[in-house]
N, C-alpha and C positions, 0 to 999 in steps of 0.2 A: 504494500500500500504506500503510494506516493503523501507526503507529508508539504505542506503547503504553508509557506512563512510569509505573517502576514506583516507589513511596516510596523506593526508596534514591536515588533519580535516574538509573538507567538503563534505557536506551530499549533495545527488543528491537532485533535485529538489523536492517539494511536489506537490501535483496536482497543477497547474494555477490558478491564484488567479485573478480574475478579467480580464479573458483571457489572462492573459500575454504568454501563450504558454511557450517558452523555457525561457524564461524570467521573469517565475515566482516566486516564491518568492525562494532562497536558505536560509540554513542557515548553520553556523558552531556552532556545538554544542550548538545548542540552539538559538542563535543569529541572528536576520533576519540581510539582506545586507545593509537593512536604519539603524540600531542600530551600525553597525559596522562604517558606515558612519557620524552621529552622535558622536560617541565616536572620530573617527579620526580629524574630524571639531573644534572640541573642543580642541583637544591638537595644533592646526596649530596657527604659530604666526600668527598675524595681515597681513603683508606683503603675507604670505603664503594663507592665506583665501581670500586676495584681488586677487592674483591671480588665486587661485580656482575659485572662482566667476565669475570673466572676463571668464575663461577657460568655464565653464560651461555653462553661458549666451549666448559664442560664439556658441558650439554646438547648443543649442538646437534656434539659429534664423532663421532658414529657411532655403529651400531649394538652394535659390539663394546664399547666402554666403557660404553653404557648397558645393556651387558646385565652389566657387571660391580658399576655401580653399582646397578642394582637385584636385584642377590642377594640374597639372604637373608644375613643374618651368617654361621652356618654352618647347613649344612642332613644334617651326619653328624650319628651317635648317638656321646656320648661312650663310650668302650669302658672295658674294664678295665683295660686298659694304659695310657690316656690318664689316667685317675686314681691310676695307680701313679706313674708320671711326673710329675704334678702335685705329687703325697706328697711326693716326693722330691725338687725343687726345694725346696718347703715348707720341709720337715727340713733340706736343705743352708742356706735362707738361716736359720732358726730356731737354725742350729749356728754360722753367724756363717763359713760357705765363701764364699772373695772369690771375684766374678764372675768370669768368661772374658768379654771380648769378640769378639764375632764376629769381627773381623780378628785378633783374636789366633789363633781358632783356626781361620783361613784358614791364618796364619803357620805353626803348628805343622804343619800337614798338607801343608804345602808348595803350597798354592795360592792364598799372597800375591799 
């Protein structure tokens, strides 16, 4: 199979490696996509690989959390009560009413 370089420097795929189908292995000039990833891994400061990691770990847990992380922000219609509600927050910080904290008013309701 003829291999095809395209101006960015990458080469279409080689046949599937372990079924990957479209997924399988690329490279640029020479370089599979695990070596280029390896070489990038290495150069990332500390802070930078903690967050790759997180980022990484996140994807691949499961079905459930990726269906939470790709939701939509919110997908209701705000109603007339949610803008009353809103007002009125508004109006209390605008009146200069000191917060409640949540465990405060865990506290208050007796399920500290």
């Amino acid at each position: 199979m003829r291999r095809r370089v395209h101006g960015n420097g990458l080469v279409r795929p080689r046949r599937a490696v372990g079924g990957g189908g479209l997924w399988g292995r690329l490279t640029i000039v020479g370089v599979t996509i695990k070596e280029r990833l390896h070489k990038l891994v290495d150069e990332l400061s500390d802070q930078e690989a903690d967050e790759a990691l997180r980022y990484i770990a996140d994807r691949r847990s499961g079905t459930i959390l990726a269906a939470f992380r790709d939701a939509p922000d919110d997908d209701e219609p705000v109603t007339i009560a949610d803008e009353q509600a809103l007002a009125e927050v508004d109006a209390d910080r605008r009146a200069g009413v000191a917060r409640i904290s949540f465990a405060e008013i865990k506290r208050r309701h007796g399920q500290a």
